[in-house]
C-alpha positions in Angstrom: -69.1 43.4 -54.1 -65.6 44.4 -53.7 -65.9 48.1 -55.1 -69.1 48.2 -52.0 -66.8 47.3 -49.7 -64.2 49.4 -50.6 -67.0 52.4 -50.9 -68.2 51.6 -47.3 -64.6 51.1 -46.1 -63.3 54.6 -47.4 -66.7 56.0 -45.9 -65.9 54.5 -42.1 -62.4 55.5 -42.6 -63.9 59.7 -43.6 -65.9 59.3 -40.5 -63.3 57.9 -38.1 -60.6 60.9 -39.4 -63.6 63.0 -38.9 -64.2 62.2 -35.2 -60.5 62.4 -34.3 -60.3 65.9 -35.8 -63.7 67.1 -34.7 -66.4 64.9 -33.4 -68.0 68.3 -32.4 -68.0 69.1 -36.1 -69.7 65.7 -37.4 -72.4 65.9 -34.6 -73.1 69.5 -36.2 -73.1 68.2 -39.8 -74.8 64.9 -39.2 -78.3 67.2 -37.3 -78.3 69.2 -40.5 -78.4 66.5 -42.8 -81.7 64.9 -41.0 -82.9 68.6 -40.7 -82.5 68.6 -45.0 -84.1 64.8 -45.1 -87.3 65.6 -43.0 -87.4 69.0 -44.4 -87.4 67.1 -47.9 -90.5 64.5 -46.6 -92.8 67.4 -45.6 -91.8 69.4 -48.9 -93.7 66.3 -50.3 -97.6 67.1 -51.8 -98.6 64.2 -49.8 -97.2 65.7 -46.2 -100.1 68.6 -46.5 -103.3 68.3 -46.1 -105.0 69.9 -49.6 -102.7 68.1 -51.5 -100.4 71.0 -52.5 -96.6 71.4 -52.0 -95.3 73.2 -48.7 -92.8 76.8 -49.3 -89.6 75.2 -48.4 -89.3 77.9 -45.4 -92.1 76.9 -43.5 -91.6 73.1 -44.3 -87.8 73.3 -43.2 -89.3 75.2 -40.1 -91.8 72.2 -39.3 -88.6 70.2 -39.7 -86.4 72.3 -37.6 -88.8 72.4 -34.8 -89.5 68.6 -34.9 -85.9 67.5 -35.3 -84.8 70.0 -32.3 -87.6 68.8 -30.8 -89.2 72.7 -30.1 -92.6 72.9 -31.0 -92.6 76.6 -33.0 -94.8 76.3 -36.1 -95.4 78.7 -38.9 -98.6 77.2 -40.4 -101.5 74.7 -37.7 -100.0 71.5 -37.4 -103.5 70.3 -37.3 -104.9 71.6 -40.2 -102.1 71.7 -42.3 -100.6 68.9 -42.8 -102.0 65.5 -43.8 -101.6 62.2 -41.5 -99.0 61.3 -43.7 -96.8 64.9 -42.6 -97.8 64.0 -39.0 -96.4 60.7 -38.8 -93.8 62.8 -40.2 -93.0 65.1 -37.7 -93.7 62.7 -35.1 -90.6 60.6 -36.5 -88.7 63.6 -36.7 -89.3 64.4 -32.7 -88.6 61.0 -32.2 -85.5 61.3 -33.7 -84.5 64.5 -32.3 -85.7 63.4 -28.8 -83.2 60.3 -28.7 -80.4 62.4 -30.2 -79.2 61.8 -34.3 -75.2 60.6 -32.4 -77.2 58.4 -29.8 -79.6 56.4 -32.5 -77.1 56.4 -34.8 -75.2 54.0 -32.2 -78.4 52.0 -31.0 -78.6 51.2 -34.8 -74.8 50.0 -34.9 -75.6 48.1 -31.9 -78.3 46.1 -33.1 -76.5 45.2 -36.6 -73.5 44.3 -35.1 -73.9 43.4 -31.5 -71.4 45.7 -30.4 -70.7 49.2 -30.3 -66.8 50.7 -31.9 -65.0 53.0 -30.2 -66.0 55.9 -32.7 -69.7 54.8 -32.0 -69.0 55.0 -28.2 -67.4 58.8 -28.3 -70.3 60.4 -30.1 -73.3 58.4 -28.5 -71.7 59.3 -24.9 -70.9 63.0 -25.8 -75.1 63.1 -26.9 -76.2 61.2 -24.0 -73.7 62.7 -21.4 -73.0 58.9 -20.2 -70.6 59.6 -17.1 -68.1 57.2 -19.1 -67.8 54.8 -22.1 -68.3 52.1 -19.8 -71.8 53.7 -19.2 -72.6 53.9 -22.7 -74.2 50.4 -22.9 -76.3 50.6 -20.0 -77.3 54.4 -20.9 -78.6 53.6 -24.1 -80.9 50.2 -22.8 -82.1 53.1 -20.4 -82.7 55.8 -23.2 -85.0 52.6 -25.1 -86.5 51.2 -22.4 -87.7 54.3 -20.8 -88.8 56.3 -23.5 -90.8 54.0 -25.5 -92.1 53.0 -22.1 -93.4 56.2 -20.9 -94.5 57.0 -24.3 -96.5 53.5 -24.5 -98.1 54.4 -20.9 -99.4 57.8 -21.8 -100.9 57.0 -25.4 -102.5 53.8 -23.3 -103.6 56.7 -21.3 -104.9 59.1 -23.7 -107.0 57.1 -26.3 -109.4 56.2 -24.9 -110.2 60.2 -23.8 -109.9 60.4 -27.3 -112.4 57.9 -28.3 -114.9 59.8 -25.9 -114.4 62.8 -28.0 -115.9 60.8 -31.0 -112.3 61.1 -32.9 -113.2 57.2 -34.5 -110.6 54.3 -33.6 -107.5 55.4 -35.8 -107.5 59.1 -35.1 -108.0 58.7 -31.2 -105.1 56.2 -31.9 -102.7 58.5 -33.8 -103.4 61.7 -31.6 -102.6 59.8 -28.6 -99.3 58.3 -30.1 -98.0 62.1 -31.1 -99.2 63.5 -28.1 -97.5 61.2 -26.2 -94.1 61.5 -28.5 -94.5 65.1 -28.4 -94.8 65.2 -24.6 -92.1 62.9 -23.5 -89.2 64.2 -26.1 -90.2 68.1 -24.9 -91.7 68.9 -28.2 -94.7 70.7 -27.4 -96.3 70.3 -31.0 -100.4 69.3 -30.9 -101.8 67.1 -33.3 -105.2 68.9 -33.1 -106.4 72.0 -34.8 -107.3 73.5 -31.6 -104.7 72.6 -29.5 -104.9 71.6 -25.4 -107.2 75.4 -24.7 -110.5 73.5 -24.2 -108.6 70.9 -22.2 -107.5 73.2 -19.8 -110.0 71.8 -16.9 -109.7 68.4 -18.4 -107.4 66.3 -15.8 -107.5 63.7 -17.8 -105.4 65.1 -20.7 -103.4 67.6 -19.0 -102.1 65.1 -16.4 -100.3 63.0 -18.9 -98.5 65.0 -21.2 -97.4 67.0 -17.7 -95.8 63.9 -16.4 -94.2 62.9 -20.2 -92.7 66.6 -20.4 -92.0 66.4 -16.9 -90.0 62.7 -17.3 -88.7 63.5 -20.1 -86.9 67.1 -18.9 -85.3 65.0 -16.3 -82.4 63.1 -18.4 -81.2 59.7 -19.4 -78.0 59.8 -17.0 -80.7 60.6 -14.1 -82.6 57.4 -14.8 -79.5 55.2 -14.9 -78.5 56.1 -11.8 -81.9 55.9 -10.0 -82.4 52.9 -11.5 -79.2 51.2 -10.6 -79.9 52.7 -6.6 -83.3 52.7 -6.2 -83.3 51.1 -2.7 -80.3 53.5 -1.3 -80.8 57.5 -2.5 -77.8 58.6 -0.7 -75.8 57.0 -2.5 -77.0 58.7 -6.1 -74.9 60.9 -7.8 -74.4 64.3 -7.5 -75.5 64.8 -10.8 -79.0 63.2 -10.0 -79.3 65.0 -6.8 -79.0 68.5 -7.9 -81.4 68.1 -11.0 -83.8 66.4 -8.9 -83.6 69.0 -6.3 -83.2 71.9 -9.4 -86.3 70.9 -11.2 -88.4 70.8 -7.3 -87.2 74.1 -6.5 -88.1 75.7 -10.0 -90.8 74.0 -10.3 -92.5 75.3 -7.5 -90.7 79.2 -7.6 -92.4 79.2 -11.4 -95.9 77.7 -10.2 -95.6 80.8 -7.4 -95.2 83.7 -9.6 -97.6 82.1 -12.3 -100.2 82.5 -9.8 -99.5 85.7 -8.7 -99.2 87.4 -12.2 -102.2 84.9 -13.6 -104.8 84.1 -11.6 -106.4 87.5 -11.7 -106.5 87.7 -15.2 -110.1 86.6 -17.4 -107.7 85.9 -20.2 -106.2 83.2 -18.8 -107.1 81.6 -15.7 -109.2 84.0 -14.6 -112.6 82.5 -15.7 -111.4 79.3 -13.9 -112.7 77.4 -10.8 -110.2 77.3 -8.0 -109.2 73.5 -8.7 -108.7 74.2 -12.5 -106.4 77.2 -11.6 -104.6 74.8 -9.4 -104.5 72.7 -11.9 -103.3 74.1 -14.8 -100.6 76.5 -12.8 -99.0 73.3 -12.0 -99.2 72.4 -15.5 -97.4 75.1 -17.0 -95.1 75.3 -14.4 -93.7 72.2 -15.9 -94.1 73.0 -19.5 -92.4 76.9 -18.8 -89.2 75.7 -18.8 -89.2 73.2 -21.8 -92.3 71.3 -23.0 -93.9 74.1 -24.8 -97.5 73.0 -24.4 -99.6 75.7 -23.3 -103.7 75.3 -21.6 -104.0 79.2 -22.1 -103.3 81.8 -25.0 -99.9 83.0 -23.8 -100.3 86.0 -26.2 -103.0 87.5 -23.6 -100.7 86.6 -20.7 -99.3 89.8 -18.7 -95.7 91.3 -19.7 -94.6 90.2 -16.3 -95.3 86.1 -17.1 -93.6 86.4 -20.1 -90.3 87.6 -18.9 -91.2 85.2 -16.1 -91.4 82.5 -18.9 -88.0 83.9 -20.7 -85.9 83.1 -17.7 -87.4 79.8 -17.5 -86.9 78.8 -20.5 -83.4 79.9 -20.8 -82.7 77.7 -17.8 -84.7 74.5 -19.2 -84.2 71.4 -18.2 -81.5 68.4 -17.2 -78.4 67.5 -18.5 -78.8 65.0 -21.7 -82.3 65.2 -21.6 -84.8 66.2 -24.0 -85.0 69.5 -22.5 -83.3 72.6 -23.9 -81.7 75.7 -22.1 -78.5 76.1 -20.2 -79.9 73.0 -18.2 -80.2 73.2 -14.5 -77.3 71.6 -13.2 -75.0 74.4 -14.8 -77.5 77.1 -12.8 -77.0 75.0 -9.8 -72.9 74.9 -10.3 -73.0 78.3 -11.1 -75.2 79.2 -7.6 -73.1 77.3 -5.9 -70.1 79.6 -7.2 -71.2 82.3 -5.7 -72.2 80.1 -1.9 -68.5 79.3 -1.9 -67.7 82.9 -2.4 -70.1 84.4 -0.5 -69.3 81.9 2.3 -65.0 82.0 1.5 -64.4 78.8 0.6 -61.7 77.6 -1.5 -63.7 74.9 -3.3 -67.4 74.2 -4.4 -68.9 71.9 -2.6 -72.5 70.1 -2.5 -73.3 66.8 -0.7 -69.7 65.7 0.8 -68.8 66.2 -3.1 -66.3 69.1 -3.9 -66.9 70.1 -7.6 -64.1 70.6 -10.1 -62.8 74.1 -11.6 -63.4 72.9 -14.9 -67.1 72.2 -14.6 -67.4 75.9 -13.3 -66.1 76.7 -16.3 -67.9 74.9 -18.8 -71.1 76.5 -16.2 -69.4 79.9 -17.3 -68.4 79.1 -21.1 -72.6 77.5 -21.8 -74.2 80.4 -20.2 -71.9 83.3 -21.7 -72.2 81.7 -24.9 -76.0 81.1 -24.6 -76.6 84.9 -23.4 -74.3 86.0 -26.8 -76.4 83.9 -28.7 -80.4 84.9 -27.4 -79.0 88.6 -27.4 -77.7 88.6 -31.1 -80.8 86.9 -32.3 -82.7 88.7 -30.7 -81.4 92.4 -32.3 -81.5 90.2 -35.4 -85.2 89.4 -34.6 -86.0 92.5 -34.1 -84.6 94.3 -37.1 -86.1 91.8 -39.4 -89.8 92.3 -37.7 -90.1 95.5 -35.9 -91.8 93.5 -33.2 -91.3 95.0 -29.6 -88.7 93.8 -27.5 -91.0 91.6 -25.1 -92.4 89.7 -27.8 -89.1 89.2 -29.7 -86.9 88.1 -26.8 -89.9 85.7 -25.9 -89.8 84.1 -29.3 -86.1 83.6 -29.1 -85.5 82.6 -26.0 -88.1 79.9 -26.9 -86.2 78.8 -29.9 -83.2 79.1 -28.6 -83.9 77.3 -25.5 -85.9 74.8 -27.8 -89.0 75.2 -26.1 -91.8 76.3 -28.0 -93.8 78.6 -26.3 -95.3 81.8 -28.5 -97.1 84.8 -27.5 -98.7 84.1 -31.0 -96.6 85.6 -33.4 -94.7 82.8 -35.8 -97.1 82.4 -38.4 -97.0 86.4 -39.4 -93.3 86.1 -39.4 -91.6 87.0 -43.0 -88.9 84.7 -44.0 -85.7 86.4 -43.1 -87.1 86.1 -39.4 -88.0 82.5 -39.8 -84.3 81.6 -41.0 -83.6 83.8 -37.5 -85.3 81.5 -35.1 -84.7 78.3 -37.4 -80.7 79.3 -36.6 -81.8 79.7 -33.3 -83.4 76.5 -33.0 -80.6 74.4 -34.6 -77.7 75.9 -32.3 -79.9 75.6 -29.0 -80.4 71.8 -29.6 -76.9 70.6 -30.6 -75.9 73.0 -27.4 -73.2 76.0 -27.1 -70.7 74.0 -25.9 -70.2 71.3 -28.7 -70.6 75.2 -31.0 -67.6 76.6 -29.0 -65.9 72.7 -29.2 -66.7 72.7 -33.4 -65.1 76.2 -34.0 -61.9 75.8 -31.9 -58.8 74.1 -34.0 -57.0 72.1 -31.4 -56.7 71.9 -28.0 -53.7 73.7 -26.6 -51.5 72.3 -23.7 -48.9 74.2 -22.5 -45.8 73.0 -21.2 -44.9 76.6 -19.2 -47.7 78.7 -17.4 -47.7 82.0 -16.9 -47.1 83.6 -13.5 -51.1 84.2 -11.5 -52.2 87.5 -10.9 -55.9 88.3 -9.4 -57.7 91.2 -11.5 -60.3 93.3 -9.3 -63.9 91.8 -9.8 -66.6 93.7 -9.1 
């Protein structure tokens, strides 16, 4: 007993050094390490479906995708692996989708009733709680409303499953993984053929839009509207401009889909005029982070993809299951230019005046996210000899941990798979805890230098 303790007390006292000199760092090594454990579960004979052992590429791929909650896949997840790998992958979204820093402290909290200051720093910097006096409340939101949601739409969906003649337990387990898939942005489909014949079918597509839709929204967003339902105004800025962010793009992407789509027999084409509607509105939501996809986007017009590519690269809100740049650093960054354009001194939204430093964390994520989708993508291309279109779509979708695919992935050779499985893994744990991990210390300097204004432009 004593020689445990002392093991688990030199352990906390590695992790506590480790958070002081980089909690950036251990976020980074702790998503790896579950990466290696559910890579290591679907590497299992049992995880596939004929019995046989996965290549460790494609099954640390599966794992990749599931943990950073993206939805690429090198092999069918319907065919390929067993119910055992499903349950699988669905733990691993799960996972992913709450954040490895935030359930590491829900798990604290339950053992010990409380939560330590080390516990506190890493599940706010994963959840972006406004404060560590937040962090409670945040994660009885994070519980509450994403087993909730996810309850509601598997309610929802099984029994369209059981009218598909799927029996009792599979209508059960495809309704629980399309329902973890939809809410934690994961985009991965339990069945073999995916949501294609389901794209006039309401009754599925309606769902999983309003799980991916929820769940691009973030955890911060449903504290606050939760704590001031009955007065709006009073939200936070925060809430307001992702709430307002995800209306306008919403609506900007369902434009432009019909314009470039609904002439097109590959697509929606061969539709009625209320199943166009329908599923326009769908992927409008799904563009930007969900990944699920009611028509081959392989047939989709060049135009749609690089439609798609923005989209994606914006992705959703701030410490939500959503990838991308998130929209609240496009909205600072718009409203950068209003003050500049207009020749104001500060940024300013909603009686609210917005600080210099968030500008340039706006800056430092999207700079850092551009340098990252470009490099891949030369990467990409060099490894493949895939055109440009097709390769900067596949990226940007890993990247921006989104899943989309003009169709591509499974043909991929396995220098290109590491490619996007790099992708992947720095697009979920975000640019800016990359940029935080790699710098030494933070430098404050007693003496500044004298201003000068360089010509811009």
């Amino acid at each position: 007993m004593d020689t445990l303790r002392q093991v688990r007390a030199a352990v906390g006292d590695w992790i506590d050094q480790s958070v002081l000199r980089s909690p950036a760092r251990l976020a980074l090594g702790s998503f790896a390490l579950v990466i290696l454990l559910f890579t290591g579960l679907l590497s299992l004979p049992a995880a596939t479906a004929d019995g046989h052992r996965a290549p460790f590429i494609d099954a640390l791929f599966t794992a990749t995708s599931a943990v950073c909650v993206t939805g690429l896949t090198t092999v069918d997840t319907g065919t390929y692996w067993s119910p055992f790998g499903l349950a699988i992958i669905a733990t691993a979204i799960k996972v992913g989708g709450l954040g490895i820093m935030t359930l590491a402290s829900l798990a604290g909290l339950a053992i010990t009733r409380r939560l330590g200051l080390t516990q506190r720093l890493l599940a706010a910097g994963e959840a972006r709680a406004a404060g560590l006096g937040d962090l409670r409340s945040l994660l009885r939101t994070v519980v509450v409303v994403s087993f909730s949601v996810e309850i509601v739409i598997a309610l929802i969906l099984f029994p369209r499953f059981l009218t598909l003649d799927y029996g009792l337990g599979r209508s059960a387990g495809y309704a629980a993984f399309y329902a973890v898939s939809a809410f934690n942005n994961a985009g991965f489909t339990p069945d073999p053929i995916g949501l294609y014949p389901y794209a006039g079918d309401f009754w599925m597509l309606v769902p999983i839009a309003l799980g991916v839709f929820i769940g691009a929204l973030g955890y911060p967003v449903y504290l606050n509207m939760v704590r001031g339902w009955r007065r709006p105004r009073q939200w936070s800025l925060h809430t307001k401009l992702t709430l307002i962010m995800v209306s306008i793009l919403g609506f900007i992407s369902a434009a432009f889909l019909a314009v470039f789509e609904w002439s097109n027999p590959d697509t929606l084409g061969d539709h009625s005029t209320a199943q166009t509607i329908g599923n326009i509105f769908f992927q409008s939501i799904n563009q930007r982070s969900g990944g699920f996809a009611s028509f081959d986007i392989g047939k989709a017009r060049e135009q749609t993809w690089l439609l798609e590519d923005v989209l994606m690269f914006i992705g959703g809100g701030s410490g939500s299951t959503a990838g991308g740049i998130r929209v609240t650093t496009l909205a600072v960054l718009l409203l950068a230019i209003w003050a500049e354009a207009r020749g104001r001194r500060d940024i300013e939204a909603f009686g609210k005046r917005i600080g210099t430093e968030v500008l340039r964390g706006a800056v430092a994520i999207t700079l850092i996210s551009l340098s990252i989708v470009i490099v891949c993508t030369g990467v990409f291309m060099a490894q493949t000899n895939i055109p440009l279109d097709r390769s900067l779509y596949e990226v940007v979708s890993a990247y921006a941990t989104c899943g989309l695919s003009t169709g591509i992935t499974g043909s991929l050779p396995s220098d290109a798979k590491v490619t996007l499985i790099v992708a992947m893994y720095l697009g979920r744990v975000g640019s800016l805890t990359i940029a935080a991990a790699l710098a030494l210390n933070k430098q404050r300097r007693a003496i500044r230098y004298p201003s000068e204004r360089p010509l811009i432009g």
